[in-house]
TORFI-862656 format. One record per residue (C-alpha): residue number from 0; x, y, z. Coordinates in steps of 0.001 Angstrom, whole numbers. Layout:
residues N
    i        u        v        w
  NUM        X        Y        Z
...
***
This chain:
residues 468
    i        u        v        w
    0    97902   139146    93561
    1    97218   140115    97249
    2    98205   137260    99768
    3    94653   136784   100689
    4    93853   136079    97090
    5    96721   133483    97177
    6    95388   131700   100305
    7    92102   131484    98528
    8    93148   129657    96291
    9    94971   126882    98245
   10    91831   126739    99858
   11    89806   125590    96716
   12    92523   123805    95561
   13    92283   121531    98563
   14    88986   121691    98832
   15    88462   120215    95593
   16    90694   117726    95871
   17    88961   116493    99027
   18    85731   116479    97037
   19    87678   114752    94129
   20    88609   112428    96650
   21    85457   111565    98460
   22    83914   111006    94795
   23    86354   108908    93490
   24    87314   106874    96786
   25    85595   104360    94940
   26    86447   104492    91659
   27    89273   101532    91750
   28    87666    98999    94855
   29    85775    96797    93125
   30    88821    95939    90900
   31    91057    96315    93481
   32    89517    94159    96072
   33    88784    91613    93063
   34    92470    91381    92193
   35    93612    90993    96094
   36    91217    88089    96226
   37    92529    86602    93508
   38    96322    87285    94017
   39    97020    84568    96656
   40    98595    84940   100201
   41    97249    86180   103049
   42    95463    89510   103123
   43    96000    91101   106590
   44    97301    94266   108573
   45   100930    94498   109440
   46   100837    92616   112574
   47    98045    90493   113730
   48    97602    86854   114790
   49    97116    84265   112501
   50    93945    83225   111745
   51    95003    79499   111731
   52    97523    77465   113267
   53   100819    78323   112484
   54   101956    77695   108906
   55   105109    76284   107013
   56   107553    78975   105970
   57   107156    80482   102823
   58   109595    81056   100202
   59   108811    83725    98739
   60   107054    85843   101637
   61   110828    85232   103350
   62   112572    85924   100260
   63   110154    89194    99944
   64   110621    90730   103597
   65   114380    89846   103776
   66   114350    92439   100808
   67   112630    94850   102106
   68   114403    94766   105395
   69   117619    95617   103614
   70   115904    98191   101903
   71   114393    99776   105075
   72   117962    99535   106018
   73   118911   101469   102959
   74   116672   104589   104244
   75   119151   105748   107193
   76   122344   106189   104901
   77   119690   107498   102331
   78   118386   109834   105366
   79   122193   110572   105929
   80   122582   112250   102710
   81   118898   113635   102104
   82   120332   115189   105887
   83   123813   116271   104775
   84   123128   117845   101745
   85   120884   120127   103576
   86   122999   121383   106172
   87   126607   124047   105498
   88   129479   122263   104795
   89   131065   122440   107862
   90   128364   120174   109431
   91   127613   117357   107088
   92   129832   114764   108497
   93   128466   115188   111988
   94   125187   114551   110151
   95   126509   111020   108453
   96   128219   110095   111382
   97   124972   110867   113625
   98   122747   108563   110841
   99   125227   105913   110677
  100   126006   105932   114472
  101   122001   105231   114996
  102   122316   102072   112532
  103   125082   100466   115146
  104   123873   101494   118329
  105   119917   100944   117980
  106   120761    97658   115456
  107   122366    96279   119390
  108   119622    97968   121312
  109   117104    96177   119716
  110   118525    92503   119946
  111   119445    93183   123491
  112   115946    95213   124512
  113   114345    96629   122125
  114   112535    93555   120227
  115   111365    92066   123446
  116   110037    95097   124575
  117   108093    96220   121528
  118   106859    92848   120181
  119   107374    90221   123525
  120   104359    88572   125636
  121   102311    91682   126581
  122   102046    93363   129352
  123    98410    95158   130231
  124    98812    96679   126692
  125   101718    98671   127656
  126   104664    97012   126815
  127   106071    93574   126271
  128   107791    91713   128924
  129   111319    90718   129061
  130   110545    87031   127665
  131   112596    87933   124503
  132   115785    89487   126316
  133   118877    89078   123718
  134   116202    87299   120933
  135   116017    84078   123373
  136   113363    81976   121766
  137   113429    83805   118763
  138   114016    81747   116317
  139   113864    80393   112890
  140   110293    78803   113194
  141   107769    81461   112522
  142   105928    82895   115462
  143   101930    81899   116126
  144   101221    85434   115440
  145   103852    87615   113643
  146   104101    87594   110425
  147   103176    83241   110233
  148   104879    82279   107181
  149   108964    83289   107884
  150   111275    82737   109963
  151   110526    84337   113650
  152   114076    86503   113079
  153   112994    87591   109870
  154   110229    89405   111105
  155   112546    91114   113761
  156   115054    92156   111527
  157   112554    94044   109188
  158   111230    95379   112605
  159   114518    96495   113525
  160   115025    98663   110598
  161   111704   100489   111411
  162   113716   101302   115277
  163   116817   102409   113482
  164   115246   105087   110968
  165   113003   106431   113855
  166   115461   107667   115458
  167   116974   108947   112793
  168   114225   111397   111948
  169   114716   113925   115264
  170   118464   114364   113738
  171   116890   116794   111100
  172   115517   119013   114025
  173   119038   119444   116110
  174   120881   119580   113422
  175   124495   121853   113638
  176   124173   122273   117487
  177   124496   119240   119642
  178   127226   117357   121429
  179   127909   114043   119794
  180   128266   111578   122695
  181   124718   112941   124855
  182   123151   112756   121534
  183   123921   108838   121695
  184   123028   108886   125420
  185   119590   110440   124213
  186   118704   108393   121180
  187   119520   105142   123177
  188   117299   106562   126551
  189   114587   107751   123395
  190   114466   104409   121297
  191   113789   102523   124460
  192   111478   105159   126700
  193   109577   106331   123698
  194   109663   104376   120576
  195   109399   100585   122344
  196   106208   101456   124014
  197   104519   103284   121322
  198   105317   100141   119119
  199   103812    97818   121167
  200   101016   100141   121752
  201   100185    99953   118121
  202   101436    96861   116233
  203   101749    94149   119015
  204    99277    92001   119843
  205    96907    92900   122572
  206    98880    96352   122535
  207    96207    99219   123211
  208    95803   101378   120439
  209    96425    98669   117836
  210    93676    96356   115463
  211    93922    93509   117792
  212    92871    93725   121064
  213    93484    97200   121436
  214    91533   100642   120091
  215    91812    99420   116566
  216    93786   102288   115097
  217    95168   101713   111686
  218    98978   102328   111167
  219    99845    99993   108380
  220   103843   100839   108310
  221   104621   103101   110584
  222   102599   106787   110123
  223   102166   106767   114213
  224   104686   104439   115352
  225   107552   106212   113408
  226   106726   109330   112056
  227   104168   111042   114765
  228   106682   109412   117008
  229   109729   111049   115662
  230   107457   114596   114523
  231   106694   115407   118405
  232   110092   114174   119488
  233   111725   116612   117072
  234   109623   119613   118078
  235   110642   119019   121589
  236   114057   118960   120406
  237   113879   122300   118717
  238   112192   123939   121588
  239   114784   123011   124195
  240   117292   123549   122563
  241   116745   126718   120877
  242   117717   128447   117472
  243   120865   128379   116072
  244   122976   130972   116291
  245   122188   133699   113263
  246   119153   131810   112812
  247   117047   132789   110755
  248   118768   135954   109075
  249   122388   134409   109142
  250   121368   131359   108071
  251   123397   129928   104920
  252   121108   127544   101956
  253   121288   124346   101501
  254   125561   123411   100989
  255   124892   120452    98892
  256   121156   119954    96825
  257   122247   116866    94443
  258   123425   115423    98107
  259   119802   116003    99239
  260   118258   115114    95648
  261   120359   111513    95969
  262   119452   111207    99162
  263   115395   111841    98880
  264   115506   109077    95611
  265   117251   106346    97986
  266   114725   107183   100576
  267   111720   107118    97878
  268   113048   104049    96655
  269   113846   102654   100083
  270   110090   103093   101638
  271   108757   100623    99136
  272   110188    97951   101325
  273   109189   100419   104120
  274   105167   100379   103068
  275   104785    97378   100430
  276   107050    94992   103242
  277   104425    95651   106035
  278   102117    93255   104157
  279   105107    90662   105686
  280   103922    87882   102579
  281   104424    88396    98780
  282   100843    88790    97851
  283    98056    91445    96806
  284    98272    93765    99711
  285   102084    94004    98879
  286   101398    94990    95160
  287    98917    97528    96535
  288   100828    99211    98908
  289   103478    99513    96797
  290   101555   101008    94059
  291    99630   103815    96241
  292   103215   104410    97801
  293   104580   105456    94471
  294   101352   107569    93488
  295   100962   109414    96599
  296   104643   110583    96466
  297   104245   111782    93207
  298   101316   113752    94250
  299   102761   115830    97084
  300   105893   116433    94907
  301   103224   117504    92549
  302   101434   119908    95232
  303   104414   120743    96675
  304   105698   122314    93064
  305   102245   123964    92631
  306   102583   125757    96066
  307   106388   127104    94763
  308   104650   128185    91904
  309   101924   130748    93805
  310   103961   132057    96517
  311   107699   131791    94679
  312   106474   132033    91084
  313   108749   129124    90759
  314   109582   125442    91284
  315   112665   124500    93454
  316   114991   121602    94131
  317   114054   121729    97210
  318   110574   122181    97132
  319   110063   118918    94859
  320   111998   116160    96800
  321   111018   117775   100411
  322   107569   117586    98622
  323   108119   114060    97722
  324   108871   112384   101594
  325   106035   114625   102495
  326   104034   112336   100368
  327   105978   109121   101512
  328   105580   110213   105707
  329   101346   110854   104869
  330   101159   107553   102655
  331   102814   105103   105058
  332    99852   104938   107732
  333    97596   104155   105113
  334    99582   102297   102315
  335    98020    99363   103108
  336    94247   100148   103507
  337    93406   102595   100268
  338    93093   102790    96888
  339    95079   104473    94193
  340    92552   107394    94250
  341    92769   107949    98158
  342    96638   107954    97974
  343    96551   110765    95668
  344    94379   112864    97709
  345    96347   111732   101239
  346    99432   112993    98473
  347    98282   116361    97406
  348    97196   116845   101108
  349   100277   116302   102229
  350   101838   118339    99779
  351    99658   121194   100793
  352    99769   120632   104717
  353   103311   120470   104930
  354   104111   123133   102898
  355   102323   125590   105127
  356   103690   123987   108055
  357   107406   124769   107273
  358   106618   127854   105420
  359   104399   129626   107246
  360   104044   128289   110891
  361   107703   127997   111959
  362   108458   131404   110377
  363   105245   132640   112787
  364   106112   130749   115688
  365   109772   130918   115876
  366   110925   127740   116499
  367   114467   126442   114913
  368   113495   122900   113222
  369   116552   122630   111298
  370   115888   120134   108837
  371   111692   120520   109297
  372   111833   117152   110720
  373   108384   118266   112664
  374   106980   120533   109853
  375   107362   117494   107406
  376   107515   113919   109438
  377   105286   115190   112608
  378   103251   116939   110293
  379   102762   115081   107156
  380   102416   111698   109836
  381    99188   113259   111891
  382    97825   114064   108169
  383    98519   110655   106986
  384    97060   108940   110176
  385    93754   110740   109973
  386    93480   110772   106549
  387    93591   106480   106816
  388    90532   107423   109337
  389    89006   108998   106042
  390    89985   106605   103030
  391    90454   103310   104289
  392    88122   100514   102995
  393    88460    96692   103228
  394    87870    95978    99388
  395    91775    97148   100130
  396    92485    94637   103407
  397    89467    93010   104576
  398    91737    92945   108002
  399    91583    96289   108413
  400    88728    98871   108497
  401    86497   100815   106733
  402    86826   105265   106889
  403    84504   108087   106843
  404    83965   107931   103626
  405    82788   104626   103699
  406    80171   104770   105646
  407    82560   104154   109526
  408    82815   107441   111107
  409    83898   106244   113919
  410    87176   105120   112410
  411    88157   108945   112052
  412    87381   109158   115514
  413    89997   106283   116774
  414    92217   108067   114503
  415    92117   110782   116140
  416    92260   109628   119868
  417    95708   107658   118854
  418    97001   110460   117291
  419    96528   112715   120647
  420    97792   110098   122640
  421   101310   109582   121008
  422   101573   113523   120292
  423   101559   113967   124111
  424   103625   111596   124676
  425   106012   111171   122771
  426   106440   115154   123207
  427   106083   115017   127023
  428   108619   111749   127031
  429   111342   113341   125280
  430   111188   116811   126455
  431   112029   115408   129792
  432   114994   112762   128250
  433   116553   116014   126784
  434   116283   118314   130063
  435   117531   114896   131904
  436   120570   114789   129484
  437   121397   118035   129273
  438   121787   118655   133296
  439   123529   115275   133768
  440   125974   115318   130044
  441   125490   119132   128353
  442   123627   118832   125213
  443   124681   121576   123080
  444   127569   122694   122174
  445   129061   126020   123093
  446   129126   129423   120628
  447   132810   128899   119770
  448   131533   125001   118771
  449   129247   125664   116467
  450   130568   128407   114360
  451   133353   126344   113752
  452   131166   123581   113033
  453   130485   120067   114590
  454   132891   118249   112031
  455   135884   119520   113339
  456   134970   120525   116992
  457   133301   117179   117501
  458   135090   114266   114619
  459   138300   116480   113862
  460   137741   115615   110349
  461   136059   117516   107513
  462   133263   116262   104591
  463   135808   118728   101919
  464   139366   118887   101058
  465   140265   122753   101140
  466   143915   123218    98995
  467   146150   125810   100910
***
């Protein structure tokens, strides 16, 4: 079978399923929306303000996001290993210790900064003012507009694991090849240059691409604010710095895959607090998003197999669980605005997508994304974020929007203007923080470095005990 044949067929295959897709969008909404209106709480977006005065705390919407803070928390030693087991074995500690480094440093960052900043009184849609410095006047009341039944900390420490992970993410595209302590310099310059803004762009109040005074692009948990975020930051990443050396014909597999496989099941089971905690209450929305989180992963795990199967003539390891956060990046934007049917297509989509992206383009264009942090979390999030513009409906959230395919084009068309806008600049941004690093600290480190590997040159310790 010629590779034209092969390409062919991907190309009905996803054409169908976006067919599949448009017919069945709405299969499930009349049920679904019946059983959200039924299922108590408060049906709403991620962040908005409340539609009434302030409310008494609630039990079990505190007892609900406390949990899925700690399991958003879960994700970066999760990412550590997903990370670790992907990279030679004379690397994965400088991997672990860059994941659990980021928990500590931005964790302080975002007390200090980093909450005020992102969520504080706005400032002409830009950025929040410094009201919120060290969490002053954030307290145990809940706020008139976050999240308004828990405690005012509660919803900024389930924030705060969304600004550790972020982070997080660019690791996979430097991987083996930079300096430990200008990495730290970097992520703290990034978190609060690049990732602040674009969260108050998009999930504060009055912030200007977000659902409340702003464009009114949907990003339910995170699909722009995270993953687009951390996509274009990682491409900028691999571009300055360059390939590593032998790459791509000296290049060694994969030292550890049950690392990676343990790993991508903490993550998957990890971004259910990620997706179903956005709906910040124990209610309908939560069950939903939870539920299309789960079915969408499986679907680009699914696709991702499938596309092993044509071009490999067999399934990998690999393929499956890199598959399967392809399917949890692309669900997360929407997770809390479509239906069962939608997820699967935004899955097999993503499954697809990504798949060609770290298959095809980066062999084509050159480019050393070590760990396909953009082929899989830049990619897979601009997929997600316009696919929301194509499957969202509010028999899902009636405070959120309705997509192309029912009957709001225009929806696609914010989609797509917030998209461009954090692409550029969160690419832009960090290109310059790593030129700005790398004259004033030295980014990467040098040829005799990094063939002995960044465990001993940088930690002096080593992830494996070698008998002598």
């Amino acid at each position: 079978m010629t590779r034209k044949r092969e390409l062919g067929k991907i190309a009905k295959f996803g054409a169908a399923a976006l067919v599949l897709g448009a017919a069945a969008a709405g299969f499930c909404d009349e049920g679904a929306g019946a059983a959200l209106a039924t299922a108590g709480g408060t049906v709403g977006t991620a962040v908005g303000p409340a539609a009434a005065a302030v409310s008494a705390i609630n039990s079990g919407d505190t007892a609900w996001l406390l949990i899925s803070a700690a399991l958003v928390m879960l994700m970066t030693p999760g990412l550590a290993f997903f990370y670790g087991g992907l990279v030679r074995r004379k690397n994965v500690l400088s991997v672990l210790m860059q994941c659990m480094f980021i928990l500590c440093l931005v964790s302080i960052q975002w007390v200090l900064l980093g909450y005020s900043l992102s969520f504080g009184p706005d400032v002409k849609g830009m950025i929040g003012d410094l009201s919120w410095l060290g969490l002053k006047d954030v307290g145990l009341a809940p706020h008139a507009v976050y999240a308004t039944t828990v405690p005012h900390q509660a919803f900024m420490i389930f924030q705060a694991m969304f600004a550790v992970i972020t982070p997080a993410l660019i690791i996979g595209a430097f991987a083996e090849r930079i300096k430990f302590v200008p990495f730290c310099i970097f992520t703290l310059l990034w978190t609060t240059i690049v990732y602040d803004p674009v969260c108050h762009w998009v999930w504060a109040d009055k912030g200007m691409l977000g659902t409340f005074g702003g464009m009114g692009a949907l990003d339910f948990a995170g699909g722009t604010v995270v993953h687009i975020n951390a996509g274009m930051a990682a491409l900028a990443a691999a571009l300055f710095l360059g390939r590593r050396i032998g790459y791509p014909n000296k290049m060694s597999p994969p030292h550890n895959l049950p690392f990676a496989v343990l790993g991508a099941g903490i993550l998957w089971f990890g971004w259910f607090g990620f997706n179903a905690g956005s709906a910040l209450a124990a209610n309908g929305l939560a069950v939903s998003a939870f539920v299309v989180t789960h079915v969408a992963t499986a679907a680009a795990g699914l696709a991702w197999g499938i596309m092993d199967l044509i071009f490999n003539k067999r399934l990998t390891v690999l393929g499956v669980i890199t598959g399967a956060v392809a399917g949890l990046v692309a669900i997360t934007p929407a997770s809390g605005f479509v239906n069962p049917m939608g997820a699967i297509i935004i899955g097999l989509g993503a499954g697809i997508i990504c798949y060609i992206s770290v298959s095809f383009c980066k062999a084509k264009f050159g480019y050393d994304d070590s760990l396909d942090a953009f082929g899989v979390h830049g990619v897979g999030g601009i997929w997600g974020a316009l696919a929301t513009g194509l499957f969202a409906t509010k028999l899902v959230n009636s405070g959120g929007a309705d997509g192309l395919f029912y009957g709001n084009p225009g929806q696609l068309v914010i989609q797509i203007k917030a998209v461009a806008i954090t692409m550029i600049y969160s690419f832009v941004v960090s290109y310059i923080l790593f030129w700005v690093v790398d004259k004033v600290f030295g980014l990467r480190v040098g040829e005799h470095e990094e063939r002995v590997g960044l465990d001993l040159s940088e930690h002096r310790e080593a992830g494996y005990t070698t008998l002598e």
